[in-house]
N, CA, C and O atoms as a Tripos MOL2 file, in Angstrom:
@<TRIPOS>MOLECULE
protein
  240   239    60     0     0
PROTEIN
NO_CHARGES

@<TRIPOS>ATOM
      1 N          33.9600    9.3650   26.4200 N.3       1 UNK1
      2 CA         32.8890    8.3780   26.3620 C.3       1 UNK1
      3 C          33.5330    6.9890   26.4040 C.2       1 UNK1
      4 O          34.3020    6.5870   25.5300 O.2       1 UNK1
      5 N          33.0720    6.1070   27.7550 N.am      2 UNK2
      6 CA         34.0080    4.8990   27.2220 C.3       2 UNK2
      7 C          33.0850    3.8740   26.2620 C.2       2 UNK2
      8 O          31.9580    4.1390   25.8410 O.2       2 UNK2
      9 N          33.8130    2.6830   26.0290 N.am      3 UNK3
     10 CA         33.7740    1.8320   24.8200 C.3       3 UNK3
     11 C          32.4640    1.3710   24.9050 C.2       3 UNK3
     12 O          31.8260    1.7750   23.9330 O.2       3 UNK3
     13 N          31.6420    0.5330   25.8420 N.am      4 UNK4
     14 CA         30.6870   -0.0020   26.0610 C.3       4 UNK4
     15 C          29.4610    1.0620   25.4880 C.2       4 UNK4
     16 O          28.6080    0.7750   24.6480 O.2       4 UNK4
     17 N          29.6160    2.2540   26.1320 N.am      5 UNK5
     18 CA         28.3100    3.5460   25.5400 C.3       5 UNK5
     19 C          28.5040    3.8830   24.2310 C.2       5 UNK5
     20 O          27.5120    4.2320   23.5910 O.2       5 UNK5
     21 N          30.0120    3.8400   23.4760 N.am      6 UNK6
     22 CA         30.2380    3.6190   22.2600 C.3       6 UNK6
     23 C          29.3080    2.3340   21.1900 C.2       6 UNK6
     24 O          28.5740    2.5290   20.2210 O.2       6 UNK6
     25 N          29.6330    1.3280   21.7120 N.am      7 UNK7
     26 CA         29.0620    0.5470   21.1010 C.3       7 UNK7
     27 C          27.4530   -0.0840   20.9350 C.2       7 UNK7
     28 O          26.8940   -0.6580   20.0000 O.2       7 UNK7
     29 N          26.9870    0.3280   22.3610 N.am      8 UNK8
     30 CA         25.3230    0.4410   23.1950 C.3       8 UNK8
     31 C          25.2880    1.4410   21.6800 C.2       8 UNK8
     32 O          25.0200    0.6590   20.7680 O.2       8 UNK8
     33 N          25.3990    2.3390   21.3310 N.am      9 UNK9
     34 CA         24.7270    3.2500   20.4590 C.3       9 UNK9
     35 C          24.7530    2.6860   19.1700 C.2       9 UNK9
     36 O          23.7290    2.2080   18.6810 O.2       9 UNK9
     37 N          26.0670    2.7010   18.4430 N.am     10 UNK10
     38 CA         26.0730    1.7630   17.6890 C.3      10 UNK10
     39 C          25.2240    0.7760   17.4300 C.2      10 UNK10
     40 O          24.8640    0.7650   16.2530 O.2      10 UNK10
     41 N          24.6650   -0.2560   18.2580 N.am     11 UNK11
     42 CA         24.0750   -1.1420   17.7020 C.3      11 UNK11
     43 C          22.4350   -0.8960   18.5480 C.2      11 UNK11
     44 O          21.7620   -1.8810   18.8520 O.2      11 UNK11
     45 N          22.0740    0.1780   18.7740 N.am     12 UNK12
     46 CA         20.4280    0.6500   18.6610 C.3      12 UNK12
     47 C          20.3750    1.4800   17.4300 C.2      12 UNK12
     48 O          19.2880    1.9730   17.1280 O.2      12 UNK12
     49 N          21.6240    1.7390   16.5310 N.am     13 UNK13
     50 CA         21.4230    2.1840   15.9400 C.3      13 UNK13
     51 C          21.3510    1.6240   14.2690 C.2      13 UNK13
     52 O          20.8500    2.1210   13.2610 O.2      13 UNK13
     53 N          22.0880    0.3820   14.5140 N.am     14 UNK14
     54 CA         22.0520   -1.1580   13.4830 C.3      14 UNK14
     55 C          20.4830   -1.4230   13.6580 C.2      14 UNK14
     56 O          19.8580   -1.6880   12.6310 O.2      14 UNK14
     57 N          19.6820   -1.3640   15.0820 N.am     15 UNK15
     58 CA         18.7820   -1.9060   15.2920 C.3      15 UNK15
     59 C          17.6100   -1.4800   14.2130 C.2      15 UNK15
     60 O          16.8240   -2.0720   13.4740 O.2      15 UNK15
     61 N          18.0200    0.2120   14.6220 N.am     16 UNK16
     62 CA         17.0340    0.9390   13.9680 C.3      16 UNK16
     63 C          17.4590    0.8850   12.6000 C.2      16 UNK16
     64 O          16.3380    0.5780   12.1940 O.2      16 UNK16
     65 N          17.9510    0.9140   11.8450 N.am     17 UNK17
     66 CA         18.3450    0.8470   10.4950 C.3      17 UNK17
     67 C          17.7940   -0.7950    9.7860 C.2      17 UNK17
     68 O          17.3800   -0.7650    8.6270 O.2      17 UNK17
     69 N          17.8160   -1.9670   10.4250 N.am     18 UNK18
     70 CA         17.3640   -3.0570   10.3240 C.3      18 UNK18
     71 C          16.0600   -2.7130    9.9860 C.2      18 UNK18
     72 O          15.6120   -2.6430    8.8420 O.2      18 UNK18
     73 N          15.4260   -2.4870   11.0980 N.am     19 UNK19
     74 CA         13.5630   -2.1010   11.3330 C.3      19 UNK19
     75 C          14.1280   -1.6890   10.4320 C.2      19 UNK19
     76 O          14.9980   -2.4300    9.9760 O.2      19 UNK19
     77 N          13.9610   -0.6500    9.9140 N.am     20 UNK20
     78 CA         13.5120    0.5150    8.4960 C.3      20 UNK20
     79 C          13.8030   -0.6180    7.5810 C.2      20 UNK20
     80 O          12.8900   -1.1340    6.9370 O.2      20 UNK20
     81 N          15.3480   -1.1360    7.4690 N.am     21 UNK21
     82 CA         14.9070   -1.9290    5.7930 C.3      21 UNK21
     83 C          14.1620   -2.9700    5.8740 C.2      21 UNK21
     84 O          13.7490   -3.2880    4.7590 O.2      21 UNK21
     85 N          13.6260   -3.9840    7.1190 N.am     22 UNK22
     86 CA         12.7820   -4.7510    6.6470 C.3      22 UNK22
     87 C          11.4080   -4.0910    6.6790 C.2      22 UNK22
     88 O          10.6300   -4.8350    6.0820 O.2      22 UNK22
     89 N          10.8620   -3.1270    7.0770 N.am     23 UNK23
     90 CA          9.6530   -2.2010    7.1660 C.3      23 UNK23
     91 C           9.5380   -2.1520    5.5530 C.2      23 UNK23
     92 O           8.5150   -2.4620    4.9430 O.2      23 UNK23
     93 N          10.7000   -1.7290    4.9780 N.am     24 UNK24
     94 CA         10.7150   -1.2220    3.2840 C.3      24 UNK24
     95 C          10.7140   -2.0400    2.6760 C.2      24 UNK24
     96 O          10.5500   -1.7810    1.4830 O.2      24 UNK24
     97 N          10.9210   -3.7910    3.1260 N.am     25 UNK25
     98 CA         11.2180   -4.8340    2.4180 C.3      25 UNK25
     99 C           9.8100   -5.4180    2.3730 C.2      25 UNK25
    100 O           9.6120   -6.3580    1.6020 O.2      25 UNK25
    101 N           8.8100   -4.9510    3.1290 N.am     26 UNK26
    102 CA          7.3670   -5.9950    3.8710 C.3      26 UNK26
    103 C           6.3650   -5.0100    3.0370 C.2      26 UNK26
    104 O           5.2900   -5.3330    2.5320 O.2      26 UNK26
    105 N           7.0810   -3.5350    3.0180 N.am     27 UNK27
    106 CA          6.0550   -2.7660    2.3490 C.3      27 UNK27
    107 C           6.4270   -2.9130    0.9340 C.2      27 UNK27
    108 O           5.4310   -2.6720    0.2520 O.2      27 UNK27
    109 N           7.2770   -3.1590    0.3280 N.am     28 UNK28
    110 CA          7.8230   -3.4470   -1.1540 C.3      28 UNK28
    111 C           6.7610   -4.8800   -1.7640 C.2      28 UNK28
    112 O           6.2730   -5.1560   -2.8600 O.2      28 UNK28
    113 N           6.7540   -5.3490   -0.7940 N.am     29 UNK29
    114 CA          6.2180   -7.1500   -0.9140 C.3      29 UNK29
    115 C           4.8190   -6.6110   -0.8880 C.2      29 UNK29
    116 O           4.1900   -6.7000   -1.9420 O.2      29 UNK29
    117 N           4.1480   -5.9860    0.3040 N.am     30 UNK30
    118 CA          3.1060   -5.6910    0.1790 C.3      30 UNK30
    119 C           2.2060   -5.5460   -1.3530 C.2      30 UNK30
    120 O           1.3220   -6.1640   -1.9460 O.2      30 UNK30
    121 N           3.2460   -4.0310   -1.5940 N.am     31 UNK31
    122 CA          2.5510   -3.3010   -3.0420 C.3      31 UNK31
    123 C           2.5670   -3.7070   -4.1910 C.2      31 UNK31
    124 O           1.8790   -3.2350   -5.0960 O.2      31 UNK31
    125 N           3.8310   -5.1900   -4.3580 N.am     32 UNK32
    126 CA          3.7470   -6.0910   -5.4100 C.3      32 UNK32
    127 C           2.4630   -7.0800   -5.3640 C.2      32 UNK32
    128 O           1.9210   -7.3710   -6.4300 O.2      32 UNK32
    129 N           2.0040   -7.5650   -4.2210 N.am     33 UNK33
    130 CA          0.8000   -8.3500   -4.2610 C.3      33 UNK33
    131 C           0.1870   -7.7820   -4.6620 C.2      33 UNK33
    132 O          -0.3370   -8.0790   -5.7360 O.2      33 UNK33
    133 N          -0.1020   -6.5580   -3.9590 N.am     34 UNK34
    134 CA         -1.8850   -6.0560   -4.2360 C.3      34 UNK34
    135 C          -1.6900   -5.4290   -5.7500 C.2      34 UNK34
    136 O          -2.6800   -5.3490   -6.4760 O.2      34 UNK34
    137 N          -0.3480   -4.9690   -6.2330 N.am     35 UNK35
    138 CA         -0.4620   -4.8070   -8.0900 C.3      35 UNK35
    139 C          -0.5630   -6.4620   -8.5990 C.2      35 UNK35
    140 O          -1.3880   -6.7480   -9.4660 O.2      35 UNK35
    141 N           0.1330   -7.2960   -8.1360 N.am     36 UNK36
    142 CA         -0.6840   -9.1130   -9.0390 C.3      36 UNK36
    143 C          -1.5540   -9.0900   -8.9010 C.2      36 UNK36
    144 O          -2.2210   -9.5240   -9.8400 O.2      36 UNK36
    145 N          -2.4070   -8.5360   -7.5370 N.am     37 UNK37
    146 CA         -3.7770   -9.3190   -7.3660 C.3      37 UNK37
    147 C          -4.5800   -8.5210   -8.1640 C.2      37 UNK37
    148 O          -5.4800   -9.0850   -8.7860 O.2      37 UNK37
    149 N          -4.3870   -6.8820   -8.3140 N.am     38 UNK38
    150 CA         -5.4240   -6.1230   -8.8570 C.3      38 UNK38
    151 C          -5.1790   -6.4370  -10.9070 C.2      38 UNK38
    152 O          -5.9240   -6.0330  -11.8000 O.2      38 UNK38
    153 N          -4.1490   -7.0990  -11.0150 N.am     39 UNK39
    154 CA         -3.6340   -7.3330  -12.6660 C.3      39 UNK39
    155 C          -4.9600   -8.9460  -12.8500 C.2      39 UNK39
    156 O          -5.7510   -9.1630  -13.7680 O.2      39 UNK39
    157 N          -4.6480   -9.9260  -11.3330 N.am     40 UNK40
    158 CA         -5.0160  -11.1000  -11.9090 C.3      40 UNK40
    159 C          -7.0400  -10.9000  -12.2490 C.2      40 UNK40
    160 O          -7.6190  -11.8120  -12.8400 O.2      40 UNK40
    161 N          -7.4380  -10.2590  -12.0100 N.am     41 UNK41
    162 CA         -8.9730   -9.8290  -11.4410 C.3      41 UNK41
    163 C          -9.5740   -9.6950  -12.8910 C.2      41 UNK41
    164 O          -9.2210   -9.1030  -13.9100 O.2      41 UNK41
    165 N         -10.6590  -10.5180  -12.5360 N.am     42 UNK42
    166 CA        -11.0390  -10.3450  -14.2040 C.3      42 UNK42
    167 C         -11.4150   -9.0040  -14.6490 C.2      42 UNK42
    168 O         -11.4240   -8.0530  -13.8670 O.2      42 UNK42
    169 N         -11.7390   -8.8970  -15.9410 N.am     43 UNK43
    170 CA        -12.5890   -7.5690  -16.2200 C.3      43 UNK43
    171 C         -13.8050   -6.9880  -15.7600 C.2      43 UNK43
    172 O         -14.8390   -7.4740  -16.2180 O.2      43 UNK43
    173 N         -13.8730   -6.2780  -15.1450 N.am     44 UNK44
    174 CA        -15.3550   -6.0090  -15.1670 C.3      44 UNK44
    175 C         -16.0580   -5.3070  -15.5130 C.2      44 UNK44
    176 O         -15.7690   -4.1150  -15.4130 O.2      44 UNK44
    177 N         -17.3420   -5.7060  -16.0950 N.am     45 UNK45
    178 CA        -18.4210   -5.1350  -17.0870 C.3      45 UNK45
    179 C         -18.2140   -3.6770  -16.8160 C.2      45 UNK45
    180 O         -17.3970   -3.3470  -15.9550 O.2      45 UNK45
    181 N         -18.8640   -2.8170  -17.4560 N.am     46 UNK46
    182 CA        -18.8580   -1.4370  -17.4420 C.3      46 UNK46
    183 C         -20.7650   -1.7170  -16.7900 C.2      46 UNK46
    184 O         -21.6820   -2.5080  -17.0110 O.2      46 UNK46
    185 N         -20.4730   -0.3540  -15.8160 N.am     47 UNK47
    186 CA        -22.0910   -0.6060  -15.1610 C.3      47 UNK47
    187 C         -22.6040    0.3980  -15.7430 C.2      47 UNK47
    188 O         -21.9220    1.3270  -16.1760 O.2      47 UNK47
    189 N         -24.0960    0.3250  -15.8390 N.am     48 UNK48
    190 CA        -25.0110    0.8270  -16.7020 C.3      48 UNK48
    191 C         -25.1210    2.2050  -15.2160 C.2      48 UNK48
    192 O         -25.0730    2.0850  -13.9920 O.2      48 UNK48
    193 N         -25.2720    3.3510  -16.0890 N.am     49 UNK49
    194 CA        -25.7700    4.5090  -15.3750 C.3      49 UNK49
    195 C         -27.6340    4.4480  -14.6210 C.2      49 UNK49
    196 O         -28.6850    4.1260  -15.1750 O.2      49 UNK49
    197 N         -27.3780    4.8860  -13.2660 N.am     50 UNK50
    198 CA        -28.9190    4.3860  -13.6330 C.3      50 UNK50
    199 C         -29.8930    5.6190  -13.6670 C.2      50 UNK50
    200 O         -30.9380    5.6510  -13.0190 O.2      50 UNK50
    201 N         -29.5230    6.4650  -14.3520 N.am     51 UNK51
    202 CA        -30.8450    6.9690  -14.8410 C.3      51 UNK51
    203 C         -30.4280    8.0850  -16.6600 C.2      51 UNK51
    204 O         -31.1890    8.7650  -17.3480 O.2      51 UNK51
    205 N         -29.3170    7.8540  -16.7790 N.am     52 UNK52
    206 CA        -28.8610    8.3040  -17.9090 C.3      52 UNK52
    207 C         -29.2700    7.6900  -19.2770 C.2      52 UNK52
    208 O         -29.1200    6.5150  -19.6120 O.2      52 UNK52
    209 N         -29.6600    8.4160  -19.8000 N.am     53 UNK53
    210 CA        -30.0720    7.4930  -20.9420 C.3      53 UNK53
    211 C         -31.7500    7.5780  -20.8110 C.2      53 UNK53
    212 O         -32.4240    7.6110  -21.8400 O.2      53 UNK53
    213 N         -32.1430    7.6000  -19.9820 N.am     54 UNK54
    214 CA        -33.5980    7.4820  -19.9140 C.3      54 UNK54
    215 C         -34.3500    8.7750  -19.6410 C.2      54 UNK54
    216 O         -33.7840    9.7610  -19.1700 O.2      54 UNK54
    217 N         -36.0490    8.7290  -20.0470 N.am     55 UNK55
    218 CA        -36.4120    9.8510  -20.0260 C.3      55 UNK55
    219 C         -37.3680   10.0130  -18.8900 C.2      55 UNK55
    220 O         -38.1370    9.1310  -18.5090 O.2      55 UNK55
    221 N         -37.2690   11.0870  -18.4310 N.am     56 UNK56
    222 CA        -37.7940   11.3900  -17.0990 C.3      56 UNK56
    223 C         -39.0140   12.0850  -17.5990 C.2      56 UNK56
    224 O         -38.8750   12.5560  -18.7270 O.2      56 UNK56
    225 N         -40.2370   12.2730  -17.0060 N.am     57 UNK57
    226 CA        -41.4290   13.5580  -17.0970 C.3      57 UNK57
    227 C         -41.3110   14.6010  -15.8500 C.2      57 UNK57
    228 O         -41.7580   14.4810  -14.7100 O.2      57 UNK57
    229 N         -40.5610   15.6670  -16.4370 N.am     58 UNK58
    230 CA        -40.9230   16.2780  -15.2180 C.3      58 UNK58
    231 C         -42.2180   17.5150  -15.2100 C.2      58 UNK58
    232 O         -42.3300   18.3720  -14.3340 O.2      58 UNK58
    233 N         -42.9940   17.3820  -16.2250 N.am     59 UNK59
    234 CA        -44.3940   18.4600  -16.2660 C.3      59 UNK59
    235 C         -44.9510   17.8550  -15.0580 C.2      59 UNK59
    236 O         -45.0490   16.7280  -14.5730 O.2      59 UNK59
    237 N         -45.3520   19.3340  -14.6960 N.am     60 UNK60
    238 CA        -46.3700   18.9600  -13.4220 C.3      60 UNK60
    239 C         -48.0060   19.2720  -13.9510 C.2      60 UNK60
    240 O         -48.9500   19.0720  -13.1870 O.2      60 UNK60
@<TRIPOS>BOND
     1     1     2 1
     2     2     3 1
     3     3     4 2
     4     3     5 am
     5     5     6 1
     6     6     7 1
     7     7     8 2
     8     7     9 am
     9     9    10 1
    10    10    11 1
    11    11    12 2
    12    11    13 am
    13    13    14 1
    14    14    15 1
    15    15    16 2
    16    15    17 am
    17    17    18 1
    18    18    19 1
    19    19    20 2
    20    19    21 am
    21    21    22 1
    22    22    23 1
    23    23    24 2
    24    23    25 am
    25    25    26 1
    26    26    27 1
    27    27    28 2
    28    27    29 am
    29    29    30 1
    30    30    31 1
    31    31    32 2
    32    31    33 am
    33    33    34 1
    34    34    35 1
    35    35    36 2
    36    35    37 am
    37    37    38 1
    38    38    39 1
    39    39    40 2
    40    39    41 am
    41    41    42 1
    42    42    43 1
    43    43    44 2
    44    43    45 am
    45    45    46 1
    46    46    47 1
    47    47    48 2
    48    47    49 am
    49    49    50 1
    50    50    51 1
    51    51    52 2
    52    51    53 am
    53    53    54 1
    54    54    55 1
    55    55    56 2
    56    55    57 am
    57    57    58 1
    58    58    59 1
    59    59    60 2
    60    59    61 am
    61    61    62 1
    62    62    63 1
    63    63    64 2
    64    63    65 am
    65    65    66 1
    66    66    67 1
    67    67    68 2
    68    67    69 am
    69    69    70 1
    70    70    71 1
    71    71    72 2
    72    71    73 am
    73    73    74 1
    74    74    75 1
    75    75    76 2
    76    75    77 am
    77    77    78 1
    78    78    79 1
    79    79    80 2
    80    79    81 am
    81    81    82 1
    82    82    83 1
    83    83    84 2
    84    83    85 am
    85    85    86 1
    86    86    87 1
    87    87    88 2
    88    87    89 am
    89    89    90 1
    90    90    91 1
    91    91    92 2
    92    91    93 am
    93    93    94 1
    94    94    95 1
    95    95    96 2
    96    95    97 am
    97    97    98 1
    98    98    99 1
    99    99   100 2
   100    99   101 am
   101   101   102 1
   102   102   103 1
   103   103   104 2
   104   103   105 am
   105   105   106 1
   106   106   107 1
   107   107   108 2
   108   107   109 am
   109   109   110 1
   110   110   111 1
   111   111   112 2
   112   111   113 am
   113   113   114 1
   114   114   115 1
   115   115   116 2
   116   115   117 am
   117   117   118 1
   118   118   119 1
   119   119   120 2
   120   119   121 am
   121   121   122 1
   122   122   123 1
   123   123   124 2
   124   123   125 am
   125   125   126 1
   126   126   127 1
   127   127   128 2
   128   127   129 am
   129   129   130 1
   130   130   131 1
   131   131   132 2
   132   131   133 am
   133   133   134 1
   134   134   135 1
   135   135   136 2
   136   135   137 am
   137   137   138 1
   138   138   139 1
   139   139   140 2
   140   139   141 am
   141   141   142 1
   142   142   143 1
   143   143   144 2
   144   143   145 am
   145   145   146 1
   146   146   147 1
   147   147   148 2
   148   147   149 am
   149   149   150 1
   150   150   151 1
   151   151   152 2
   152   151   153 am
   153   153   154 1
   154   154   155 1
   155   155   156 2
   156   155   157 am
   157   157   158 1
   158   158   159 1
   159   159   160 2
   160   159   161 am
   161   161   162 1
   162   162   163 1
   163   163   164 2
   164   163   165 am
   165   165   166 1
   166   166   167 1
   167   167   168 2
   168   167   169 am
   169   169   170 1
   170   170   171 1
   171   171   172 2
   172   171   173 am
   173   173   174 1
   174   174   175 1
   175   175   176 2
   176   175   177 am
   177   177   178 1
   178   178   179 1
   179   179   180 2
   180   179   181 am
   181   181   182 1
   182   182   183 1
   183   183   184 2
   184   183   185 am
   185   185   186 1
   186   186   187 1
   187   187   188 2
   188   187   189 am
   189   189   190 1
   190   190   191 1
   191   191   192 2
   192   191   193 am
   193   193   194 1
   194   194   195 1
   195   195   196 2
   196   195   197 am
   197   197   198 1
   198   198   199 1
   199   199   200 2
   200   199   201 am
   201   201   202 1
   202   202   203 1
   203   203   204 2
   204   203   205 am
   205   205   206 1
   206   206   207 1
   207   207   208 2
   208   207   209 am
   209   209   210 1
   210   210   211 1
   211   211   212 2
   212   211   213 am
   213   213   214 1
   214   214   215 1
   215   215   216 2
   216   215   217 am
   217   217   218 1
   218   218   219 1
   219   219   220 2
   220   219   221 am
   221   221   222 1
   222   222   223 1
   223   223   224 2
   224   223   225 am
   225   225   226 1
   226   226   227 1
   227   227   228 2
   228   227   229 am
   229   229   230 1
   230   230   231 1
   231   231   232 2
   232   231   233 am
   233   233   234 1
   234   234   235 1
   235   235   236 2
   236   235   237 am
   237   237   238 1
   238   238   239 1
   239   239   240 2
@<TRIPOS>SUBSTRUCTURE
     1 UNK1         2 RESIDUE 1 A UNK
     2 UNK2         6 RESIDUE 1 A UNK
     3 UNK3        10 RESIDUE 1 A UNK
     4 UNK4        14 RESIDUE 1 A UNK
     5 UNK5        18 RESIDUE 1 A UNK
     6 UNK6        22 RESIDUE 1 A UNK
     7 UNK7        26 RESIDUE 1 A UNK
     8 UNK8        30 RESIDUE 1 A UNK
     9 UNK9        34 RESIDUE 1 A UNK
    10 UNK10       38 RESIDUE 1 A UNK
    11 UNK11       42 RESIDUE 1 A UNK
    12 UNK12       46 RESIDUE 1 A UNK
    13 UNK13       50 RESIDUE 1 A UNK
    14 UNK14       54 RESIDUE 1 A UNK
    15 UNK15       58 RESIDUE 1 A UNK
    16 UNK16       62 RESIDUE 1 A UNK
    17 UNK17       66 RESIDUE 1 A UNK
    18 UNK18       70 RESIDUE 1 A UNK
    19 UNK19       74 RESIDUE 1 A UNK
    20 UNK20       78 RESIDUE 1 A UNK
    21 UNK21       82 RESIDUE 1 A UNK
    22 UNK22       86 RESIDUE 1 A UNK
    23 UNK23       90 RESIDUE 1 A UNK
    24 UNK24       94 RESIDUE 1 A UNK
    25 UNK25       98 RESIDUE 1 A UNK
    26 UNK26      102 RESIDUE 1 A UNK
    27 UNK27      106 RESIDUE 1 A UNK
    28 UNK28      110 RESIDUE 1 A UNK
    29 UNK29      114 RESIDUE 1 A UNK
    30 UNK30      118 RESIDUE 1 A UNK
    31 UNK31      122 RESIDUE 1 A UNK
    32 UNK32      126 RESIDUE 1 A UNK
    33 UNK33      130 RESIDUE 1 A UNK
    34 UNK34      134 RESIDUE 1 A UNK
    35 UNK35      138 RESIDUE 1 A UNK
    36 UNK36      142 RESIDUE 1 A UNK
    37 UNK37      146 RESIDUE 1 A UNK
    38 UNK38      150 RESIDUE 1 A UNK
    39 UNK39      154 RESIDUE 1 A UNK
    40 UNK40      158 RESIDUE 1 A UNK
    41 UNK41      162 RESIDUE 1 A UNK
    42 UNK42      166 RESIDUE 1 A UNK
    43 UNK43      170 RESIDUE 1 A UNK
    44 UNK44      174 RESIDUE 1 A UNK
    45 UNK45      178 RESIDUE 1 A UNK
    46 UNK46      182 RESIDUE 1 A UNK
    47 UNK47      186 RESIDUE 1 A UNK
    48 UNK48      190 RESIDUE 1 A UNK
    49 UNK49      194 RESIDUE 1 A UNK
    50 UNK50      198 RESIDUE 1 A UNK
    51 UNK51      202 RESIDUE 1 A UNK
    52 UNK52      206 RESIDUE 1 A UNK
    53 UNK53      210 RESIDUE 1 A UNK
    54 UNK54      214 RESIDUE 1 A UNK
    55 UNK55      218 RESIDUE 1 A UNK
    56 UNK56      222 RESIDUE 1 A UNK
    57 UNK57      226 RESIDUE 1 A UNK
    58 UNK58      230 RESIDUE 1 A UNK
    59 UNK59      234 RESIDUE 1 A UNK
    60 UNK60      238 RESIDUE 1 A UNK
């Protein structure tokens, strides 16, 4: 194999290894936002069931 097809591989293969860690670096960043954003969010009320609690007629 000479040197040039040696090195052609080599560096599609830097290429591909790049992609993957910044892929893992964008998705790392990603899943830290959306855990701040879902931490910064206020509380929210507990919602009322809507028909629990209440009494139904079912005689016909």
């Amino acid at each position: 194999m000479e040197l040039s097809s040696i090195m052609s591989t080599q560096v599609a293969s830097l290429q591909q290894t790049l992609q993957m860690s910044i892929l893992d670096k964008t998705l790392n960043l990603g899943a830290e936002g959306t855990a701040k954003l879902l931490e910064s969010m206020p509380e929210q009320p507990a919602a009322s069931h809507p028909y629990k609690g209440t009494v139904i007629d079912v005689s016909v």
